[in-house]
N, C-alpha and C positions, 0 to 999 in steps of 0.2 A: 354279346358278340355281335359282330359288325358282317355284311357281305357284301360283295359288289353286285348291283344288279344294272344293266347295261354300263351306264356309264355314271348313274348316283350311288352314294354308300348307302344302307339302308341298314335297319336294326333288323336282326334274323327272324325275329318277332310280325316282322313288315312283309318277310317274302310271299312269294305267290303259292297255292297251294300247290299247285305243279314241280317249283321249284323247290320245296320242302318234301314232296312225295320220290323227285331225283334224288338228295340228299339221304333220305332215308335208303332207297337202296343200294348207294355207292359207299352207304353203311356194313350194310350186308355183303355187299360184294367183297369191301374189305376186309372183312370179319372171317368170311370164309378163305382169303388169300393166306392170311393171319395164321389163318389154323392151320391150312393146308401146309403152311412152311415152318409148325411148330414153334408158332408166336415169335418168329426170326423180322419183325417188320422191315428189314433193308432187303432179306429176298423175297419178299414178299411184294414190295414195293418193285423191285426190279421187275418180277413175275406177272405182276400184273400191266407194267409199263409196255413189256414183250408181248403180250394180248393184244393189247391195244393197239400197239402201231402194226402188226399180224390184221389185226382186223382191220386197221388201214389199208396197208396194201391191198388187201382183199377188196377193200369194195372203191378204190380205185381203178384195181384191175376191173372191178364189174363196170364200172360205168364207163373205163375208154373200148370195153367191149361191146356196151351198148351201141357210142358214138360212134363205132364203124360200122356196126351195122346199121344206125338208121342211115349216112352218109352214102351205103354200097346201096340202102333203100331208093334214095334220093337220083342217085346217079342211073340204075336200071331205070326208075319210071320216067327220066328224061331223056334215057335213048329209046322207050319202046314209046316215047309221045312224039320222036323227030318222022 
C-alpha cells in the first residue's frame, strides 16, 4: 500500500512513526463506530463524519471567542494608556 505524505507518495512501510501511531487509532475509532452502528459501515461513516465537523464548529467557535477577547484585551489597554 502506497500513502500520501505532504506532497510525495511513499510506501506505508516508509511513514513516520507519528503518522502510523494516527493511523492506528483512527483504526480504533472506526472500529468502535463500526460497532456502535451494528457493523452498518455507511452509518457509521456518516456518524462519525457528524462528530467531526460538531467538533469543528466547536473549536472554531473557541478560537473566534478567543480572538475577541484578546482584541477587547488590546483595545482596553490602549484607552487606559491614552
Amino acid at each position: 500500500m502506497h500513502a500520501v505524505v505532504g506532497r510525495r507518495t511513499v510506501l506505508r512501510d516508509d511513514l513516520p512513526a507519528a503518522a502510523d501511531a494516527r493511523r492506528a487509532e483512527a483504526e480504533v475509532i472506526a472500529e468502535a463506530y463500526r460497532t456502535a452502528h451494528c457493523g452498518d459501515d455507511r452509518a457509521a461513516l456518516v456518524a462519525a463524519i457528524a462528530d467531526a465537523l460538531a467538533d469543528l464548529t466547536a473549536a472554531e467557535q473557541r478560537t473566534e471567542a478567543m480572538r475577541r477577547q484578546v482584541s477587547r484585551g488590546y483595545a482596553r489597554g490602549a484607552a487606559g494608556a491614552a
